[in-house]
PLY file of the C-alpha trace (Angstrom):
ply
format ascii 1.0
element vertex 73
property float x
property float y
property float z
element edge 72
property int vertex1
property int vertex2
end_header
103.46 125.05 97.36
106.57 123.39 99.25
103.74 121.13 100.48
102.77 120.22 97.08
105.71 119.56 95.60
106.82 117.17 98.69
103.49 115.11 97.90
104.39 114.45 94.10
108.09 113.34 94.81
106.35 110.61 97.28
104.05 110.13 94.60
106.69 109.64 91.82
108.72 107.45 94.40
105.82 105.00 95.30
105.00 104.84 91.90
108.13 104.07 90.50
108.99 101.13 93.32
105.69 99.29 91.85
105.74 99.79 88.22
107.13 96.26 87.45
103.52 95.62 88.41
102.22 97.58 85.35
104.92 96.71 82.45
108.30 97.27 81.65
109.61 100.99 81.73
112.42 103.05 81.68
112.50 103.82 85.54
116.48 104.86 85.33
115.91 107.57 83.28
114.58 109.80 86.75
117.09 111.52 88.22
116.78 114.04 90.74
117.09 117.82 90.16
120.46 118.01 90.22
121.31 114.65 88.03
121.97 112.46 90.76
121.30 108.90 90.37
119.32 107.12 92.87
120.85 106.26 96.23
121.49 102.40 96.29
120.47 101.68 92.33
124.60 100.87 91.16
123.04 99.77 88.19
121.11 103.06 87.42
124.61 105.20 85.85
125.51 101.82 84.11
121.91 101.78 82.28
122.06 105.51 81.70
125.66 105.36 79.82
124.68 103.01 78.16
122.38 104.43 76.33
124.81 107.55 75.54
124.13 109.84 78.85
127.18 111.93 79.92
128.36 112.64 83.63
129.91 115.07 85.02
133.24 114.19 87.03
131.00 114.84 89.62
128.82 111.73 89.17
125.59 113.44 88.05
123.89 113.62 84.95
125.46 116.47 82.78
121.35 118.32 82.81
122.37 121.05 80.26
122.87 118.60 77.71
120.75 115.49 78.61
117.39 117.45 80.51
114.53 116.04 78.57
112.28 119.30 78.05
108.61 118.74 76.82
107.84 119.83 73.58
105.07 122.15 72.79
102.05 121.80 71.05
0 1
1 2
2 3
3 4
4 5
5 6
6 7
7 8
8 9
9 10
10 11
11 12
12 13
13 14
14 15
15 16
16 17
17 18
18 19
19 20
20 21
21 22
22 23
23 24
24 25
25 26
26 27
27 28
28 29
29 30
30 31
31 32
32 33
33 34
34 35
35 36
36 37
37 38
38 39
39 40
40 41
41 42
42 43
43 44
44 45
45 46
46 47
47 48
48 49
49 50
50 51
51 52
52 53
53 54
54 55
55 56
56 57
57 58
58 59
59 60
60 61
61 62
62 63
63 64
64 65
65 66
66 67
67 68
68 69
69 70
70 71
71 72
């Protein structure tokens, strides 16, 4: 399982350093589990404030009240 989950973060990763091969999207919006921007991306908390996402005064994403959760069909 461990193994697993290792292979889709590389996954998510590589796919997310090419997508300005495949259109424009919203690549700022992935944070880690724990709300933490990405190491080296200054610009990432900039883009996420300004579209209304809190912090916590420890720099990450405030998850309780800005998690997206899939809805349910």
């Amino acid at each position: 399982m461990k193994r697993k989950i290792t292979e889709n973060l590389i996954l998510v990763g590589k796919v997310l350093s090419e997508a300005h091969l495949y259109g424009n999207f919203p690549c700022h919006r992935v944070v880690n589990r724990q709300g933490k921007c990405a190491t080296g991306w200054e610009e990432q908390r900039f883009l996420l404030e300004r579209e209304g996402v809190a912090f916590k005064p420890n720099g990450c994403v405030d998850m309780k009240n800005f998690k997206w959760e899939e809805e349910m069909f």
